[in-house]
VOBA-1610 file (N, C-alpha, C; in pm, whole numbers, padded with zeros to 5 digits, always signed):
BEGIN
Unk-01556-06290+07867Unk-01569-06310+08012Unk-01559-06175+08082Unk-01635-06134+08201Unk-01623-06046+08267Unk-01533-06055+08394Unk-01498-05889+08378Unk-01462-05868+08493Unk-01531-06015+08633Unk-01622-05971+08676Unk-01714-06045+08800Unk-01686-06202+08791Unk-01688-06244+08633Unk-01662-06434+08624Unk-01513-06420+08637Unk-01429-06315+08587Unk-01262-06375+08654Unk-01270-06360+08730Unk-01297-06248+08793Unk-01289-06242+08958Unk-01328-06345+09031Unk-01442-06455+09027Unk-01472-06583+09080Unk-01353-06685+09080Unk-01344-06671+08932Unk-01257-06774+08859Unk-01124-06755+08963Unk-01092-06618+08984Unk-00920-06629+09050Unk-00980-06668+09200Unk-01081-06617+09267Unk-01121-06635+09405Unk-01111-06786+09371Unk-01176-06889+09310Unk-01176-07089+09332Unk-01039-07111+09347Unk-00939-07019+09240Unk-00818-07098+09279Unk-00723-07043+09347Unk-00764-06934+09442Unk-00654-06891+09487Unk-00742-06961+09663Unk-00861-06920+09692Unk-00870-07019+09827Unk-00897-07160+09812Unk-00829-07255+09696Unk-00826-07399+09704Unk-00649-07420+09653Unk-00563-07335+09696Unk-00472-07343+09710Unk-00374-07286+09857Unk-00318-07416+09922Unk-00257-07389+10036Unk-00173-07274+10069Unk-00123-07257+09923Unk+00065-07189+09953Unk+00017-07016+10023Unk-00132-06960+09935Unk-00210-06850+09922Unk-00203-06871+10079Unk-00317-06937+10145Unk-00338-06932+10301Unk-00228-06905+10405Unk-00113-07025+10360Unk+00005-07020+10442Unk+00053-06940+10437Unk+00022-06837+10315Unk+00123-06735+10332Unk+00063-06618+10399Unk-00081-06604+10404Unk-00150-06503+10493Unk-00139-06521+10611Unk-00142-06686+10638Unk-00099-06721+10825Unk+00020-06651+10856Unk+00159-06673+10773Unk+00267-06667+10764Unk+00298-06495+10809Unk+00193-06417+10754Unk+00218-06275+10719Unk+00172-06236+10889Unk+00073-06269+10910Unk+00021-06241+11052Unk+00106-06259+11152Unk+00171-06456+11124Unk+00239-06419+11237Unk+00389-06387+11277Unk+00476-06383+11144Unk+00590-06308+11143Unk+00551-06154+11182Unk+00471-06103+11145Unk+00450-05942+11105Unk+00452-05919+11302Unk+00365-05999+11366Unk+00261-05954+11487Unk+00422-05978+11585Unk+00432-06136+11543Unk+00567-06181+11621Unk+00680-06120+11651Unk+00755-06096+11561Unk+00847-05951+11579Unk+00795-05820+11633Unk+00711-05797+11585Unk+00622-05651+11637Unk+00637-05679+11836Unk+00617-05784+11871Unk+00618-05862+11995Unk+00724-05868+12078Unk+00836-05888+11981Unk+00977-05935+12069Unk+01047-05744+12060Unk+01019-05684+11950Unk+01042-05617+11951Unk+00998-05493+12080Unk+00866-05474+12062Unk+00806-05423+12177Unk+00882-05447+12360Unk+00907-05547+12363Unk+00930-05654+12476Unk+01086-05631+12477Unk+01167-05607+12394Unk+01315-05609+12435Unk+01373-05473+12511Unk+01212-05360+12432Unk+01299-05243+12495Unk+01328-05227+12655Unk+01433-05115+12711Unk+01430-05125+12828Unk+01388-04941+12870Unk+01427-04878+12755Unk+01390-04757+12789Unk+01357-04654+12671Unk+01250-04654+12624Unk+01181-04655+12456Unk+01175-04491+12467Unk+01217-04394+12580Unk+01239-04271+12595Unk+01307-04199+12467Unk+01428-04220+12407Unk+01495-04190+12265Unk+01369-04286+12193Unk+01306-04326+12196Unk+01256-04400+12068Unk+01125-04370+12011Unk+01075-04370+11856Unk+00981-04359+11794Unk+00924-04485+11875Unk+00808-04484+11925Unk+00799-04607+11986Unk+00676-04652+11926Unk+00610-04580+11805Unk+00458-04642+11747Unk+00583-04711+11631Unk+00690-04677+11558Unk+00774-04698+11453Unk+00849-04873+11533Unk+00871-04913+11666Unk+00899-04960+11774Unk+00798-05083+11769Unk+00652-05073+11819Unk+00551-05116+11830Unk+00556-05196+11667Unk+00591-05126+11590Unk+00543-05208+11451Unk+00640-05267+11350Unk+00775-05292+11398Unk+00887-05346+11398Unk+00842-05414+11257Unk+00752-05521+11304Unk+00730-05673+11213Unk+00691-05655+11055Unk+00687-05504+11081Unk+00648-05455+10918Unk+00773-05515+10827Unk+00877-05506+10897Unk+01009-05487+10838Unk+01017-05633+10756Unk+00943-05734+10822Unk+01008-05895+10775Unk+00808-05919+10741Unk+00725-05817+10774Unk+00605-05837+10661Unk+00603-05850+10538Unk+00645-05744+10510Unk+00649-05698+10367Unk+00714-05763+10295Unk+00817-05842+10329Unk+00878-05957+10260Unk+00785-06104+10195Unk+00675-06103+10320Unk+00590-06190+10327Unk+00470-06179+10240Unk+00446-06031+10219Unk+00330-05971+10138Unk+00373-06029+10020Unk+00486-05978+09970Unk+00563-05920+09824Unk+00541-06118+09778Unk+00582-06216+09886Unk+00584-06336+09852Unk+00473-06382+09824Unk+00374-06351+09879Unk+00190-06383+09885Unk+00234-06322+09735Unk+00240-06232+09663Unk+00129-06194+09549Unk+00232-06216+09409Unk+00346-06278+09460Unk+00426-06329+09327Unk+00426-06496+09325Unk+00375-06575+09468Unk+00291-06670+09456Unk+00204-06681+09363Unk+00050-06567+09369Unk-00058-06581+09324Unk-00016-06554+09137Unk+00082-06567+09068Unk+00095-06528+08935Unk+00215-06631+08901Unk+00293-06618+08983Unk+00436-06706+08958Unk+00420-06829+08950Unk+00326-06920+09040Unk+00300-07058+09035Unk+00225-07060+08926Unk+00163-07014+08825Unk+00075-07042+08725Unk+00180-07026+08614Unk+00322-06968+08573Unk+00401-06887+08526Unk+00533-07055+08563Unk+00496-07130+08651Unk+00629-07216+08659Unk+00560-07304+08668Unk+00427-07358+08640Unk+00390-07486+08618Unk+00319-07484+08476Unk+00321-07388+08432Unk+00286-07363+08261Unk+00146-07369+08324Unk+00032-07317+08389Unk-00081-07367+08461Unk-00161-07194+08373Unk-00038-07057+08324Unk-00115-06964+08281Unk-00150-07002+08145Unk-00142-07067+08083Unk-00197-07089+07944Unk-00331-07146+07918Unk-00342-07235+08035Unk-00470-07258+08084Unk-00584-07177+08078Unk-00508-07063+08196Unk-00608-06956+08256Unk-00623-06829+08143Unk-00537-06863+08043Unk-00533-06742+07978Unk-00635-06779+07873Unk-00662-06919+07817Unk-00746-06972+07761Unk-00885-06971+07730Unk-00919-06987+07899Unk-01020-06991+07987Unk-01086-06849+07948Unk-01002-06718+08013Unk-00980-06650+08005Unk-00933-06541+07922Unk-00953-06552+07813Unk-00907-06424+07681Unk-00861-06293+07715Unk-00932-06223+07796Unk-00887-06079+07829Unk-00790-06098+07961Unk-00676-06056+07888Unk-00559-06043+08018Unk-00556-05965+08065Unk-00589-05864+08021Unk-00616-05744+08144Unk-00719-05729+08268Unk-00812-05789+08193Unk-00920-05864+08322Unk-00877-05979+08373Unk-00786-06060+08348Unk-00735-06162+08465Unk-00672-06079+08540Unk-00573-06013+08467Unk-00441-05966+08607Unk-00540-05855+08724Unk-00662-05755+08651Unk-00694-05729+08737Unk-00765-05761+08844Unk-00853-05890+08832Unk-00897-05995+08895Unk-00810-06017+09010Unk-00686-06084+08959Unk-00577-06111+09086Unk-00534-05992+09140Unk-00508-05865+09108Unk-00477-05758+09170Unk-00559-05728+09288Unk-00719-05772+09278Unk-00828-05718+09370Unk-00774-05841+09455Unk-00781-05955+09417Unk-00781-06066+09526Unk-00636-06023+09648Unk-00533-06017+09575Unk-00390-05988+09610Unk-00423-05889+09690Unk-00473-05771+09693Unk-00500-05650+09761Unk-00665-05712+09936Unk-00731-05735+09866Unk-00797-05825+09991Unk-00731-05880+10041Unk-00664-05990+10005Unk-00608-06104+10125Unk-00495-06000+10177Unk-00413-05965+10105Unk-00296-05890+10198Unk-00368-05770+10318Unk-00464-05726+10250Unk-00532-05570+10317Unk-00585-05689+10449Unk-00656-05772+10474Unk-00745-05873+10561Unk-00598-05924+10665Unk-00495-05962+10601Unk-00394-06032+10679Unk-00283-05941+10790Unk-00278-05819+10662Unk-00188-05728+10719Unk-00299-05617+10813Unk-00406-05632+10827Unk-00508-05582+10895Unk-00502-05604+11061Unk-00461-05782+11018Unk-00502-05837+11164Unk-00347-05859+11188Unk-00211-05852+11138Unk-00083-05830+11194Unk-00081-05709+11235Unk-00123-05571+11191Unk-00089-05462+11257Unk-00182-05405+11365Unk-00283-05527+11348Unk-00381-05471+11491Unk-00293-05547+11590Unk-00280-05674+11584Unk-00205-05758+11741Unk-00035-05685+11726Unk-00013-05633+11624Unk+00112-05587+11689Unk+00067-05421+11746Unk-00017-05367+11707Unk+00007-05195+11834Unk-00103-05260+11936Unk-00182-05357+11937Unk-00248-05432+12074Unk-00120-05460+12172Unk+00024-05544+12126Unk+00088-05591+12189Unk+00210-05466+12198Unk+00189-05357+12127Unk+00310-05285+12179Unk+00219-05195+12281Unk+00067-05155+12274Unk-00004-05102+12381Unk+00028-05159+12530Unk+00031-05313+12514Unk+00024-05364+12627Unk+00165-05390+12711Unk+00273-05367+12661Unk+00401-05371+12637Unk+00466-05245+12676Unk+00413-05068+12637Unk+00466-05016+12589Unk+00411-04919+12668Unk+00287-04950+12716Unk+00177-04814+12784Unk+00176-04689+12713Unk+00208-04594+12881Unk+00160-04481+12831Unk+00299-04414+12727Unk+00393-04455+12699Unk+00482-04464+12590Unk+00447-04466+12473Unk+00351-04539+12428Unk+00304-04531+12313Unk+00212-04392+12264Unk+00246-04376+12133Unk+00108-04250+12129Unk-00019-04309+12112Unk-00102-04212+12109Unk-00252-04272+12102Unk-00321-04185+11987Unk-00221-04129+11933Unk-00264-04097+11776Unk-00195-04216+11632Unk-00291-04318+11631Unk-00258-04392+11584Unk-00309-04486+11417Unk-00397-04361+11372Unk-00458-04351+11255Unk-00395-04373+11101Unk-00274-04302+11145Unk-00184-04297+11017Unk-00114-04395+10973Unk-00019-04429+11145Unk+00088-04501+11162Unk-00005-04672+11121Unk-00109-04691+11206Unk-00166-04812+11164Unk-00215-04864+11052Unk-00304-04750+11030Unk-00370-04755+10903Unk-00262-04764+10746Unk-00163-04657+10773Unk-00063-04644+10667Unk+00033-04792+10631Unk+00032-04849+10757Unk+00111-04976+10774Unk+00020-05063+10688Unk-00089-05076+10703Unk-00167-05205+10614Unk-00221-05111+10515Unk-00173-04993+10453Unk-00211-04981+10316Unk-00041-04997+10255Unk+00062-04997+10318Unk+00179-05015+10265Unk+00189-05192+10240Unk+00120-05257+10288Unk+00139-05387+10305Unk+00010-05431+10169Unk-00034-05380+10183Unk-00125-05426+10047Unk-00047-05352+09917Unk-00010-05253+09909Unk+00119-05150+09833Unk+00233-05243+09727Unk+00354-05317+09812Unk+00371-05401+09858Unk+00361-05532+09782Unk+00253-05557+09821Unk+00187-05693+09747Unk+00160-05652+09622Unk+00119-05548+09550Unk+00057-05514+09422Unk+00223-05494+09365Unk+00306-05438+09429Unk+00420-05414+09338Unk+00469-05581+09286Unk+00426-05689+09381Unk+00531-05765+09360Unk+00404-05881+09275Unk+00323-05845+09266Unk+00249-05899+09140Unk+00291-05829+09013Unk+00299-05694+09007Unk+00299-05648+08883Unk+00483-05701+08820Unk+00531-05716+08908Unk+00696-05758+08888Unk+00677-05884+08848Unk+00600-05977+08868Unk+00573-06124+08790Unk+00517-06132+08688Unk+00444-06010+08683Unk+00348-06025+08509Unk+00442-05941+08429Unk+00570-05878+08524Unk+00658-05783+08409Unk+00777-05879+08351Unk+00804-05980+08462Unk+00917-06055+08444Unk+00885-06216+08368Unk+00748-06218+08414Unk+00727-06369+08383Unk+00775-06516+08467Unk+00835-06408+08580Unk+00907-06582+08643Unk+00923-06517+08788Unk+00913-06612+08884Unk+00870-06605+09021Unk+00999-06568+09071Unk+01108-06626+09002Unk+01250-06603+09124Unk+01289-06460+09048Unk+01279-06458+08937Unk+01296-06265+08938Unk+01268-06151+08997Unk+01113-06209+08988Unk+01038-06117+09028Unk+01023-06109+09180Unk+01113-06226+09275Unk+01126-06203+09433Unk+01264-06151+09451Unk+01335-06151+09372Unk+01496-06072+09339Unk+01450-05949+09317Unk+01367-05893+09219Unk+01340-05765+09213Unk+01329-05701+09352Unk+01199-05722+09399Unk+01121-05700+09518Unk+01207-05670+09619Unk+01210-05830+09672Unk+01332-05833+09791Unk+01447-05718+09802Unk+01510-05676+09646Unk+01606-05607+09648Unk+01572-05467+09666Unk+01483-05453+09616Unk+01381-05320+09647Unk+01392-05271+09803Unk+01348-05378+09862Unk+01278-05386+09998Unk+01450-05369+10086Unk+01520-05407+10072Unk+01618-05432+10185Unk+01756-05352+10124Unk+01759-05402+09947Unk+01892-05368+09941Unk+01911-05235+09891Unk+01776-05139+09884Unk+01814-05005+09815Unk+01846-04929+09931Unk+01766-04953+10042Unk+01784-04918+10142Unk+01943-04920+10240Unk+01991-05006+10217Unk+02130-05053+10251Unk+02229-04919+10143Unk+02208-04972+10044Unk+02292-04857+09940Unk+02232-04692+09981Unk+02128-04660+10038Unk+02110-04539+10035Unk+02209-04481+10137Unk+02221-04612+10292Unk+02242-04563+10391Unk+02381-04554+10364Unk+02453-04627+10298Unk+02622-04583+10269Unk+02675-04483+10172Unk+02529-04454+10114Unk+02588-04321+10018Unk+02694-04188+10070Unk+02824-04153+10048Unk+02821-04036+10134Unk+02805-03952+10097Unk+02775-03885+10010Unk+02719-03761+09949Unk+02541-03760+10037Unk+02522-03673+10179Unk+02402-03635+10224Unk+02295-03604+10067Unk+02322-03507+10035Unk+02182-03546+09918Unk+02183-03639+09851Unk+02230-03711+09788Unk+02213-03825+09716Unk+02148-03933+09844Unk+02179-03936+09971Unk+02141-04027+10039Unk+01992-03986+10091Unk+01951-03888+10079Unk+01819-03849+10104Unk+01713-03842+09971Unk+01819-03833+09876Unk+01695-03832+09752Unk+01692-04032+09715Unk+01779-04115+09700Unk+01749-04232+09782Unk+01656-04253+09811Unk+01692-04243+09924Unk+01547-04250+10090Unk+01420-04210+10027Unk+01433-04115+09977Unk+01285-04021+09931Unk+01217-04145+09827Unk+01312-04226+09752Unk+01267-04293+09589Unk+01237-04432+09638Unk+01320-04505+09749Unk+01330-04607+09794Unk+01194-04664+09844Unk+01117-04765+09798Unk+01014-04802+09821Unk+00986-04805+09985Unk+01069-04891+10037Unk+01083-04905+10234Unk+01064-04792+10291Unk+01235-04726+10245Unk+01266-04597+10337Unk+01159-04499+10311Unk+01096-04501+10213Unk+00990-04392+10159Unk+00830-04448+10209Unk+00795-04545+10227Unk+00664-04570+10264Unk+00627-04610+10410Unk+00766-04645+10494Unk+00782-04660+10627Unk+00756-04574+10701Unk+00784-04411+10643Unk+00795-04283+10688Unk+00647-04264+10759Unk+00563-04356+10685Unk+00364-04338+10742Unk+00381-04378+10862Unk+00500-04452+10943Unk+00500-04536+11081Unk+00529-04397+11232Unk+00620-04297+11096Unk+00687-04203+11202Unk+00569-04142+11291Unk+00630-04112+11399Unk+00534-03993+11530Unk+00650-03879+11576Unk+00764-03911+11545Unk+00825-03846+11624Unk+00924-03803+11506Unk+00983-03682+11521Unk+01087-03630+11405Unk+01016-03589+11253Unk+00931-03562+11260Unk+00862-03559+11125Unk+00926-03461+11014Unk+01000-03349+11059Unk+01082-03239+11013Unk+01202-03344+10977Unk+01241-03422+11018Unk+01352-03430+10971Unk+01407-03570+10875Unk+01273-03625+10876Unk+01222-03746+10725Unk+01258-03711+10628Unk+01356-03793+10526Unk+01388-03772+10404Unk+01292-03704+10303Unk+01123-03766+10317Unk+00999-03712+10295Unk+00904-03751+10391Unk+00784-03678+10355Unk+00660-03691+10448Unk+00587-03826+10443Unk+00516-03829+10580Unk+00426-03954+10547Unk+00382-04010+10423Unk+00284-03920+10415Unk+00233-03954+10350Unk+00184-03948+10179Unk+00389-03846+10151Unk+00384-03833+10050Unk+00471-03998+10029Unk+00568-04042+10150Unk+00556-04178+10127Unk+00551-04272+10050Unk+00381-04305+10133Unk+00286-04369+10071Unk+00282-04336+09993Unk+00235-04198+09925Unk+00241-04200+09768Unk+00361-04278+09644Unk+00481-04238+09692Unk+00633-04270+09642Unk+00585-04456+09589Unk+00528-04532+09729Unk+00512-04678+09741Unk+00376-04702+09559Unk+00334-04621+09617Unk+00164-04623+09555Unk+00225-04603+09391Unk+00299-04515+09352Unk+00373-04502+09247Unk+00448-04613+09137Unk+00559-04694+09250Unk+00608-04812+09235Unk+00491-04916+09235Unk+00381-04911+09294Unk+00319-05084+09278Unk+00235-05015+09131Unk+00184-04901+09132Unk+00142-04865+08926Unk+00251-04899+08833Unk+00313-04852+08869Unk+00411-04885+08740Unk+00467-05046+08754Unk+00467-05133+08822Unk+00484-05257+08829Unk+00399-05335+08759Unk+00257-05268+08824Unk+00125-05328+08721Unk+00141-05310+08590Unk+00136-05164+08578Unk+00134-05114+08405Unk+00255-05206+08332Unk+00372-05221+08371Unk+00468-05308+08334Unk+00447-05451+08300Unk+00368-05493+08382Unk+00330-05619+08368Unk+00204-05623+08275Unk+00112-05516+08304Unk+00009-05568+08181Unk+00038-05515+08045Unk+00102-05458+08037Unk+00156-05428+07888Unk+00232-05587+07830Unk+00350-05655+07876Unk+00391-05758+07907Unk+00278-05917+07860Unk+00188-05894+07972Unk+00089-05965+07940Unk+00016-05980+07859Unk-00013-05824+07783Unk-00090-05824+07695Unk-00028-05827+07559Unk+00082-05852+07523Unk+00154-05833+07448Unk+00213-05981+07373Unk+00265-06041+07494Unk+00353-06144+07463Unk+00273-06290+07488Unk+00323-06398+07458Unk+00258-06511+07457Unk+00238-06593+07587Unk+00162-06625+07660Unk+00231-06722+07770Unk+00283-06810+07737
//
């Protein structure tokens, strides 16, 4: 089977399954929604990164992403439904990359249209406050959100099971970040920050303080881009290895 027939094959069952959709609705409108209240609570965004401000909803996105793409592997993985597909399917490396492209579309399409209505609604919210160099910060936001999603697929094909592999993630996402910020040793809390998937790929949101980021934008993104390869490679070694 080719590349092009899995790729069909995962496209029938990933848009004739609800949980996939709900969770792209889900991503839009947590991501946009917060981005919203957030925008809207400030009273004086003068101290504030206010494009970092404007895009708040990233924070409880990415939770939503990471859930979209350990959905798209985990439900096949807890209803015994991959033995099927693996059947069907012989080359596991061309399934997982199949779902990797799909996982990366729907999140790139969802988190596309959450980070446009959220700097639409912190524009409208936020005026001339906001910057209007907004290439990085936007753009970087929905390549971290597709980022993201690929890490937390490759954490299901590494782990084999859906609630691990949202323990991994999740913990990634919220709790390294928590431990960096109580470190007290200053370098250890910046080299942290620098490794930490969040604190390190969030940095693409900054406009303001750029000197004084644990790391750069958009070496970041790279740091993120790093973690969702090695999640994959983890998982297809895994896959290709062991039995479903």
């Amino acid at each position: 089977m080719t590349y092009a027939d899995a790729l069909r094959a995962e496209w029938t069952k990933l848009r004739t399954t609800r949980a996939a959709l709900w969770s792209a609705i889900t991503l839009i409108v947590t991501t946009a929604g917060l981005s919203l209240y957030a925008s809207g609570s400030v009273t004086c965004p003068c101290a504030t990164d206010t494009m970092k401000l404007a895009l708040t909803g990233i924070q409880l996105g990415q939770a939503v992403a990471a859930l979209l793409a350990v959905g798209v592997l985990g439900g096949e993985y807890s209803t015994r439904m991959i033995t099927v597909t693996l059947t069907a399917m012989p080359s596991r490396l061309t399934v997982l990359a199949a779902k990797a492209t799909l996982v990366a579309l729907v999140t790139g399409t969802a988190g596309a249209l959450a980070v446009g209505l959220s700097y639409l609604a912190g524009r409208a919210l936020l005026g001339d406050d906001l910057p209007h160099v907004v290439a990085r910060p936007v753009g970087g936001s929905v390549v971290y959100l597709v980022l993201i999603a690929l890490l937390g697929l490759g954490a299901t094909a590494a782990t084999r099971s859906p609630a691990a592999a949202t323990g991994l993630v999740l913990g990634l996402l919220y709790v390294a970040p928590i431990v960096a910020a109580v470190m007290p040793d200053p370098a250890w809390r910046r080299h942290l920050r620098q490794i930490s998937p969040a604190d390190a790929g969030l940095a693409v949101q900054a406009t303001t303080g750029l000197d004084k980021l644990p790391i750069s934008p958009w070496a970041g993104l790279g740091v993120v881009a790093l973690w969702a390869v090695a999640a994959l490679a983890a998982g297809a070694v895994v896959l290709h290895r062991r039995d479903a």
